[in-house]
C-alpha positions as CSV (number, residue, x, y, z in Angstrom):
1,X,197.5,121.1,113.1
2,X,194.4,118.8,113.5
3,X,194.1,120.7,117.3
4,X,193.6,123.7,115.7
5,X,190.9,122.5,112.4
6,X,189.0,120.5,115.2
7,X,189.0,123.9,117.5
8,X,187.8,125.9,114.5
9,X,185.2,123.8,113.2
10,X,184.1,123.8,116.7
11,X,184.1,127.9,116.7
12,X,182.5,127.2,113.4
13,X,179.8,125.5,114.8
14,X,179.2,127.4,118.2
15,X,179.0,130.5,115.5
16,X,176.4,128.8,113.6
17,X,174.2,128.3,116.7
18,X,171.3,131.2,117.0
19,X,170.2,132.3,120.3
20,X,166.5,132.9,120.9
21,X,165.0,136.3,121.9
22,X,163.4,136.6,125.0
23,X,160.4,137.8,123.1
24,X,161.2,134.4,121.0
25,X,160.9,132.6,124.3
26,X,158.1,134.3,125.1
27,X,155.7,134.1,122.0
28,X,157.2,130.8,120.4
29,X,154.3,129.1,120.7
30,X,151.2,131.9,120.0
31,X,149.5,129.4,117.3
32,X,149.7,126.3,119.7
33,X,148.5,128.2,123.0
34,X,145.8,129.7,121.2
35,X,144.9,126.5,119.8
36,X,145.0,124.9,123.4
37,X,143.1,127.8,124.9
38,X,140.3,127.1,122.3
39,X,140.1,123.4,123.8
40,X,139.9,124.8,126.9
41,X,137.5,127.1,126.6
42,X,133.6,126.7,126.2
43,X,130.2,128.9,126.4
44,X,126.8,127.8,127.4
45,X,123.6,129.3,127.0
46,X,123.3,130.2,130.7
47,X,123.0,133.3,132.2
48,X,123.4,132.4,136.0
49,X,126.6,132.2,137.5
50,X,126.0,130.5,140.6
51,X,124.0,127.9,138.6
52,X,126.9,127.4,136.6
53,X,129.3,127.1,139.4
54,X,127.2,124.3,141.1
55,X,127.1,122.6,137.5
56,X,130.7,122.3,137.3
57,X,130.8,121.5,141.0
58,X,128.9,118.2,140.3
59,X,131.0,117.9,137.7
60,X,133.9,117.5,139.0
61,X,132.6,115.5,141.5
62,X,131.3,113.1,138.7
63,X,134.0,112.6,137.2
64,X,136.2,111.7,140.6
65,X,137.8,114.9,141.8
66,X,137.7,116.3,144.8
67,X,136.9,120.4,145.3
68,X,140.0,122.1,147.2
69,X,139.0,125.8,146.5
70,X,135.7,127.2,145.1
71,X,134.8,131.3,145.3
72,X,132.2,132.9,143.9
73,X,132.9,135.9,143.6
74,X,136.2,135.5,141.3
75,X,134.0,131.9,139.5
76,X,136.9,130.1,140.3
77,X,136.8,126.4,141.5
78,X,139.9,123.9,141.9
79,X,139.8,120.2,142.1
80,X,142.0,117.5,142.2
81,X,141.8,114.5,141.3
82,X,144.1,111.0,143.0
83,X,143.1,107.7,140.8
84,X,147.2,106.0,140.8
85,X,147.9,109.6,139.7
86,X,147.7,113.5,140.3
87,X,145.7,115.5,138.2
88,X,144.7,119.1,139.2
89,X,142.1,120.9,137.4
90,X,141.3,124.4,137.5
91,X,137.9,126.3,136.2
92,X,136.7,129.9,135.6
93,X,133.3,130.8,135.3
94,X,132.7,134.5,133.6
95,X,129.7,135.8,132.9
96,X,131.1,139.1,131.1
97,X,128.5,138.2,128.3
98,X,124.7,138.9,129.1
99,X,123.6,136.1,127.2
100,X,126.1,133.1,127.9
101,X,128.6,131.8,130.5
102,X,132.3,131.1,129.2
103,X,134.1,128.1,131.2
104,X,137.2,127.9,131.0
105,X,138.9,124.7,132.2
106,X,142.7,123.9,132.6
107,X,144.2,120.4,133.4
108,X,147.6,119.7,134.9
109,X,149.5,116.6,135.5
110,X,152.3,118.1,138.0
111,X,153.5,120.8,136.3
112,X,152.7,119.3,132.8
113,X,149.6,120.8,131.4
114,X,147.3,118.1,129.9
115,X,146.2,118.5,126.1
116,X,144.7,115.7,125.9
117,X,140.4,114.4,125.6
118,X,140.1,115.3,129.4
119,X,138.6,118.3,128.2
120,X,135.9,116.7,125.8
121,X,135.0,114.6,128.6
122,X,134.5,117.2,131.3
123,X,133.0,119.9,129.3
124,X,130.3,117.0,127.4
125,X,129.0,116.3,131.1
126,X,128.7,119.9,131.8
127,X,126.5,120.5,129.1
128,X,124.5,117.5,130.9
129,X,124.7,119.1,134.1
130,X,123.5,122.5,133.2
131,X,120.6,120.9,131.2
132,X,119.4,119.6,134.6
């Protein structure tokens, strides 16, 4: 008799257990990505890409990393960044606005993205560098 309550309040339990949507999976987290993307993101009264690009080139560099990939064309750089740790950084440069450059940076520790001050810090001496 106790087999039989333990395996229904089991079933009981398993029953009470949602499963997520994929679109649940998906868009769980809408409010704290777009908060995160707002850290991340940045525009400067510049209008010259390539400026721009060497500005967060030195910047990087300033702040330790080393460049792995910059193009361009796309206003894409990648650095990364060994100090007794890994920590890759990626940047976009778009100039889809006439009148400003948006920089958008993303830190990564491994496959952890970093939501942390790194972004304070690296977009505080870009401002520097483009004031140059």
């Amino acid at each position: 008799m106790m087999r039989w309550f333990g395996a229904l309040a089991a079933l009981a339990l398993l029953a009470a257990c949602t499963q997520l949507t994929p679109h649940e999976i998906v868009f769980e987290d809408a409010a704290r990505q777009q908060q995160l993307r707002t850290i991340q993101t940045h525009s400067f009264a510049v209008t010259d890409r390539i400026k721009t690009m060497r500005a967060v080139i030195v910047t990087l560099q300033d702040l330790d990393f080393v460049i792995d990939q910059a193009d361009s064309r796309l206003g894409f750089i990648s650095a990364t960044k060994l100090n007794g740790y890994h920590l890759d950084i990626s940047v976009l440069v778009d100039d889809t606005s006439p009148d400003q450059m948006l920089v958008r940076a993303g830190f990564a520790a491994g496959l952890q993205q970093v939501e942390d001050a790194s972004y304070q810090e690296f977009f505080a001496s870009l401002q520097k560098n483009l004031v140059r």
